[in-house]
C-alpha positions in Angstrom: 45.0 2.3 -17.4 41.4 0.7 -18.1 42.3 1.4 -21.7 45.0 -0.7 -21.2 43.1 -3.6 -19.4 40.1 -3.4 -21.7 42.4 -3.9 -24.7 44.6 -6.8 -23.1 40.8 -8.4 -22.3 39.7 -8.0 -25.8 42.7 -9.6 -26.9 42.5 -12.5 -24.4 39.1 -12.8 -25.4 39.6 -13.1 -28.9 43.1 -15.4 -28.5 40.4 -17.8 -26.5 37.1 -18.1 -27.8 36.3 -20.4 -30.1 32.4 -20.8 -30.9 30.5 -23.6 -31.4 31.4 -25.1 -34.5 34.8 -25.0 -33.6 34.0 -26.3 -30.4 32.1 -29.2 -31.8 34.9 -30.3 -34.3 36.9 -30.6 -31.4 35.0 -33.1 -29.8 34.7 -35.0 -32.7 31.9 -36.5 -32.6 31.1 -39.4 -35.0 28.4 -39.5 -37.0 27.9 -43.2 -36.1 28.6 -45.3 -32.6 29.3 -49.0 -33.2 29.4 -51.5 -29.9 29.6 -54.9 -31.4 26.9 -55.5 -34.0 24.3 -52.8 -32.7 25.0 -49.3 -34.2 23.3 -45.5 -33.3 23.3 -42.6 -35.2 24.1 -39.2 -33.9 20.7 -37.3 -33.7 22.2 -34.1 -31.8 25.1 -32.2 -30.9 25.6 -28.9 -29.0 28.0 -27.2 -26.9 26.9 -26.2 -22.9 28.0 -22.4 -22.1 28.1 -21.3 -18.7 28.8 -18.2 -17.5 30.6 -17.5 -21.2 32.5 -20.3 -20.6 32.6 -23.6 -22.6 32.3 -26.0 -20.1 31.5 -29.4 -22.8 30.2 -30.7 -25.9 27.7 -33.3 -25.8 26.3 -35.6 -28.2 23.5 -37.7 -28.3 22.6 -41.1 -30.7 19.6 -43.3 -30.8 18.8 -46.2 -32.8 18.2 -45.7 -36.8 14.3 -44.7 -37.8 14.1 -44.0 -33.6 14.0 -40.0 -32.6 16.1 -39.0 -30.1 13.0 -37.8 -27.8 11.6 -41.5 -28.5 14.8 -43.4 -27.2 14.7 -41.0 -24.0 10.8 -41.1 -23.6 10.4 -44.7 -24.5 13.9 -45.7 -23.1 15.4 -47.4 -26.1 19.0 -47.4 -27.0 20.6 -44.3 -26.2 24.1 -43.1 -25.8 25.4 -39.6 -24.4 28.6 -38.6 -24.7 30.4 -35.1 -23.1 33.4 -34.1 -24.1 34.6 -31.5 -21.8 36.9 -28.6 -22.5 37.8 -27.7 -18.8 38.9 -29.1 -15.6 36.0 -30.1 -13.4 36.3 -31.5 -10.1 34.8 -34.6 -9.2 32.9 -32.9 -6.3 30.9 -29.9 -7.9 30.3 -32.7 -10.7 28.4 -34.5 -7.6 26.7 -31.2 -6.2 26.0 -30.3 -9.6 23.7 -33.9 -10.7 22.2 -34.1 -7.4 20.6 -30.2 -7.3 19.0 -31.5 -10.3 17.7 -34.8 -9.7 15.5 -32.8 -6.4 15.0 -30.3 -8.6 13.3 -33.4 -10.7 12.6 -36.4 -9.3 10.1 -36.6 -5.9 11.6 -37.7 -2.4 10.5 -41.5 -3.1 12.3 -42.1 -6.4 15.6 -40.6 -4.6 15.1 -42.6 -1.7 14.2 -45.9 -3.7 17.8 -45.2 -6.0 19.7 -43.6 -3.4 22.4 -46.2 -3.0 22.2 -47.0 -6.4 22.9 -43.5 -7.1 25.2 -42.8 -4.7 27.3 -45.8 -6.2 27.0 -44.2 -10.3 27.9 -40.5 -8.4 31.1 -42.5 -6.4 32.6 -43.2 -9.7 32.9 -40.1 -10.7 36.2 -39.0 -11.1 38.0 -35.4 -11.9 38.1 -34.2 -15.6 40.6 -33.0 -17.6 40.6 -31.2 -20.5 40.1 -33.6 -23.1 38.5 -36.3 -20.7 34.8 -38.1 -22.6 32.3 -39.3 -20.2 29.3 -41.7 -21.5 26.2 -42.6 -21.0 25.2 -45.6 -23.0 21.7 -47.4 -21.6 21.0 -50.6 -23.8 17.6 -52.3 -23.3 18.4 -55.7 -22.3 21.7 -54.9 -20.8 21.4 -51.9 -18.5 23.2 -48.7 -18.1 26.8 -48.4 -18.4 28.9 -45.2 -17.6 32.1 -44.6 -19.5 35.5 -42.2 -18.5 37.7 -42.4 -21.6 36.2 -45.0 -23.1 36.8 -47.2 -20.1 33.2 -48.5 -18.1 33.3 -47.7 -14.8 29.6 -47.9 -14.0 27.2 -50.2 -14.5 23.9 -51.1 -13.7 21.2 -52.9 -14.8 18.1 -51.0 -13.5 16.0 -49.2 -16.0 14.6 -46.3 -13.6 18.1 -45.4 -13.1 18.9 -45.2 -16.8 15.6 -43.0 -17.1 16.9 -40.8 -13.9 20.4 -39.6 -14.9 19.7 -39.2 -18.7 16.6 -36.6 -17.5 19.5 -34.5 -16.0 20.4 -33.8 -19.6 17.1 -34.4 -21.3 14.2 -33.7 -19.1 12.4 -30.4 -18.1 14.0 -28.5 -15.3 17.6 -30.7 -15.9 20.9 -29.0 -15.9 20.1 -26.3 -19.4 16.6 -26.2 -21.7 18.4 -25.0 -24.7 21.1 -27.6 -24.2 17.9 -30.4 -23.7 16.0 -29.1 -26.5 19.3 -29.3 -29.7 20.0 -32.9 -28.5 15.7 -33.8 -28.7 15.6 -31.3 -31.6 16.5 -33.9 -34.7 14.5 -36.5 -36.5 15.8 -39.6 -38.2 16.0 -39.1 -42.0 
């Protein structure tokens, strides 16, 4: 009988996995983002694993000649896009950025952005597989979050913009090896 189960696993496994690569041409991420006249190039992809499941692929794009660490450190254009591969709901999404944000921000920031955040977090909705989520911050114009291509968050505080992007690309957000592939690449 575990014969039987361990061979039906393997098979399941095998029917089901697809590795990163594949993973990655699934989201189909462009090498390019256009929004009117302003364009950013993608400097890093990867694909977030959890518990050997792929849970998203996410991409990030900065300004041409600007690293991707410099448009997160200096907060200059930047644009993160998840494309997930599972069903989430809307709730663990919640439970899931606020463990990190105290896991990185002090008690005062939180306070001083709480409604603010609360208000990003309340737009949240449940994924699908297939759904894109966005987080494009544009100096001058603020922070806009996208479901599907649709905005349905915006905002234009700065120190917000810096908050939820450190979820993804700051020490102690939500995975270091995801952080460090999206900061890895340099412009050409």
């Amino acid at each position: 009988m575990r014969q039987i189960i361990a061979s039906l696993l393997l098979i399941f496994s095998a029917l089901t996995w697809a590795g990163p690569a594949e993973r990655l041409k699934e989201a189909h991420f462009p090498s390019q983002w256009r929004s009117g006249s302003e364009t950013l190039e993608l400097k890093g992809q990867t694909v977030l694993t959890y518990l050997w499941a792929d849970v998203y692929a996410a991409a990030l794009y900065s300004a041409p000649g600007i690293s991707a660490r410099q448009a997160f450190t200096e907060l200059r254009d930047q644009r993160l896009e998840l494309y997930y591969f599972r069903d989430i709901d809307r709730n663990d999404l919640i439970k899931a950025a606020t463990t990190t944000l105290q896991r990185q921000q002090t008690a005062a920031t939180l306070a001083r952005l709480r409604g603010k955040l609360d208000s990003l977090q309340q737009s949240f909705k449940d994924i699908q597989r297939g759904d894109r989520y966005a987080l494009d911050y544009r100096v001058g114009h603020g922070l806009n979050l996208e479901c599907n291509g649709q905005v349905i968050f915006s905002s234009r505080d700065p120190e917000l913009a810096r908050v939820y992007f450190a979820i993804w690309l700051a020490p102690q957000g939500l995975s270091a090896p995801l952080r460090e592939t999206l900061l890895a690449q340099n412009p050409d």
